[in-house]
C-alpha atoms as one frame of an Amber mdcrd trajectory, in Angstrom:
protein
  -2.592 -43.362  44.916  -4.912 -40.346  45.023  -4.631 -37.422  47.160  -6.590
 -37.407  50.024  -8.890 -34.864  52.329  -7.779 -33.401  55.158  -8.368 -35.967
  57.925  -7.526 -38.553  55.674  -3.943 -37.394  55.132  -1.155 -39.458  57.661
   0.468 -37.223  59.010   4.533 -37.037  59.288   7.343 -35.509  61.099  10.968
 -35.268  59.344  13.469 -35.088  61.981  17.229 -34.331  60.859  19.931 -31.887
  62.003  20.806 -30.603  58.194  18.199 -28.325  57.371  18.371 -28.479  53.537
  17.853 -32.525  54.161  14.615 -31.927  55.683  13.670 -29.510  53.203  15.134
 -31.636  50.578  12.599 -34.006  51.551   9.824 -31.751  51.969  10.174 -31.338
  48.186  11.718 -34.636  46.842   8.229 -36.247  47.020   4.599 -35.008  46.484
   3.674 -35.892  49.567  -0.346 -34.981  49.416  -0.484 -36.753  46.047   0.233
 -39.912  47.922  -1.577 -39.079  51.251   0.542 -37.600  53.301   1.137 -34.102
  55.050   4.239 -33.175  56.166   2.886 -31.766  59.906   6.397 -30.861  61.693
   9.875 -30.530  60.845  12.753 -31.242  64.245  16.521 -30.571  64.271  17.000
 -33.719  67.121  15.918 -36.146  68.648  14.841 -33.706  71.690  12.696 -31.364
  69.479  11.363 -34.380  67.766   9.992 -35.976  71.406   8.583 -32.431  72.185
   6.514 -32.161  69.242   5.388 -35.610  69.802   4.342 -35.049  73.011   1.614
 -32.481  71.319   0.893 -33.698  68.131  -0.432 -37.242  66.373   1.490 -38.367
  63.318   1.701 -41.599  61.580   5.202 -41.697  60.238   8.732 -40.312  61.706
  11.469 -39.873  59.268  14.446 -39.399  60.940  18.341 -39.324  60.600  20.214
 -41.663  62.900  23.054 -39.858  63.562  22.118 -36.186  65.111  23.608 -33.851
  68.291  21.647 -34.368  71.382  19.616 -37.468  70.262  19.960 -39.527  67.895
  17.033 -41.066  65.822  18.093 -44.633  66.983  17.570 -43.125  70.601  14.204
 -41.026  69.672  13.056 -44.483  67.913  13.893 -46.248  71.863  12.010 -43.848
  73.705   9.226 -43.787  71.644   8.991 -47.558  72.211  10.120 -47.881  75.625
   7.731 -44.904  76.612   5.015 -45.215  74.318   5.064 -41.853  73.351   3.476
 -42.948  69.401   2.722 -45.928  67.771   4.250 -44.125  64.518   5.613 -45.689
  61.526   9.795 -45.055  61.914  11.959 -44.618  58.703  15.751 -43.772  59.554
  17.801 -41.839  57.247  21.722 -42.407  57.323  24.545 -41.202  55.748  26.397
 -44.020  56.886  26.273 -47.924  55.448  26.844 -49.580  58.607  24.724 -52.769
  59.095  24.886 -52.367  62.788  23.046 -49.186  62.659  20.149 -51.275  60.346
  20.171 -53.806  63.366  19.743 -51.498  65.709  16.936 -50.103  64.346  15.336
 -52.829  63.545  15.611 -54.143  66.830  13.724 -51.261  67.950  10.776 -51.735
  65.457  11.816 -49.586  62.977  10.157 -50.202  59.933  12.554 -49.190  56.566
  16.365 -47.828  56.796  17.192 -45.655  53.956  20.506 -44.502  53.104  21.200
 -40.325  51.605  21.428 -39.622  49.279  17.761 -40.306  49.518  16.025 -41.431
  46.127  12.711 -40.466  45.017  11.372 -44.064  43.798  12.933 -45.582  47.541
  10.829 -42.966  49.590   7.485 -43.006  47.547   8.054 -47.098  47.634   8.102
 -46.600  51.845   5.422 -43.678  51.627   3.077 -46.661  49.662   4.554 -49.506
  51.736   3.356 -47.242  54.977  -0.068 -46.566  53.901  -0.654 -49.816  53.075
   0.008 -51.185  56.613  -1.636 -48.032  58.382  -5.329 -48.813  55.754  -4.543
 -52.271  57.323  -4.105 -51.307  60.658  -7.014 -48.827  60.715  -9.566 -51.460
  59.047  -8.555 -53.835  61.710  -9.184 -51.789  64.622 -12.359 -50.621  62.756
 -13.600 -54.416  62.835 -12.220 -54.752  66.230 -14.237 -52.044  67.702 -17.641
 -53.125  65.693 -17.007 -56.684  67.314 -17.213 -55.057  70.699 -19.937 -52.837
  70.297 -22.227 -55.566  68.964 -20.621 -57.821  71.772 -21.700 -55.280  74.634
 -24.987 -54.450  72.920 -25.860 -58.129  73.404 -25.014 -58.414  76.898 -27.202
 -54.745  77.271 -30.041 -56.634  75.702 -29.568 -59.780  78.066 -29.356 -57.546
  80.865 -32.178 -55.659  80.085 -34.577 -58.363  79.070 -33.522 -60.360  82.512
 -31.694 -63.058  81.328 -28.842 -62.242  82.030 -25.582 -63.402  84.541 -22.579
 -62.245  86.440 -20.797 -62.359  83.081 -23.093 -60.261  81.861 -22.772 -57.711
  84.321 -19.267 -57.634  84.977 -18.668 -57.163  81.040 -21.279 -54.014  80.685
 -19.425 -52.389  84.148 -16.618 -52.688  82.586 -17.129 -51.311  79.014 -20.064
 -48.660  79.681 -18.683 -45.208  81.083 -21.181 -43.972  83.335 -22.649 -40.742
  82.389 -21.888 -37.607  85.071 -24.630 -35.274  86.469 -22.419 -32.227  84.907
 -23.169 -33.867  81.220 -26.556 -34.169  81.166 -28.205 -31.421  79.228
């Protein structure tokens, strides 16, 4: 994959309480060569949720087993709560299927166990950006569909053949422009 310009880039944030892990990470991989920037760095779950709160990314790396919160219990929060729609990896130290099953449970996309190997990250980082291209042309198509779809009930409105369907669907999708934002 080729490096990518700035907006292009998916964004992550590397949450883990052992700061040479996360900057072991920072520099196991070169991250804009396969289209990523790393955008924030957390010691817990806590600090992770914070910069969440503020910033976009597309993928959380994070270690399951940290003081305050845990990545299983960032990865349920940001679920239950909504909080991103993120890609989550979780790093462990620890070989314990029940942690995998957790995670999983909790959408959690890829488990990877540390000592963390170059080929198994850059296989996620590819695996990730395949989905998000996915995900992105998808929504792309999706919003085309109901652009056209609203243009043509505009059109039947306008040229009077129109019906309550009609109506209700361009009251619905058409934000009404304010007196404050007209120039």
């Amino acid at each position: 994959m080729n490096g990518k310009e700035g907006d292009d880039m998916l964004r992550v944030l590397l949450v883990d309480d052992e700061p040479f892990i996360v900057q072991g990470l920072s520099v196991l991989i070169d991250w804009e060569a396969e289209g990523y920037e790393v955008v924030g760095m957390a010691a817990n779950g806590e600090e992770a949720l914070e910069f969440l709160k503020v910033n976009q990314v597309e993928l959380i790396i994070a270690d399951i087993k940290m003081p305050v919160m845990s990545g299983i219990e960032l990865l349920e929060i940001i679920k239950k709560d909504r909080i991103s729609d993120a890609y989550f990896v979780i790093l462990s130290g620890y070989s314990d299927f029940n942690y995998a099953q957790q995670a999983i449970r909790f959408e959690c996309m890829d488990y990877i166990l540390k000592p963390v190997q170059q080929e198994e990250l850059t296989r996620i980082l590819r695996k990730v950006s395949g989905l998000y291209q996915t995900k992105e042309r998808a929504l792309k198509e999706s919003r085309q569909m109901e652009k056209a779809y609203l243009s043509r009930n505009v059109i039947s409105l306008l040229s009077g053949k129109y019906d309550q369907i009609n109506i209700d669907y361009v009251k619905a999708h058409m934000r009404p422009v304010r007196k404050d934002e007209v120039h």
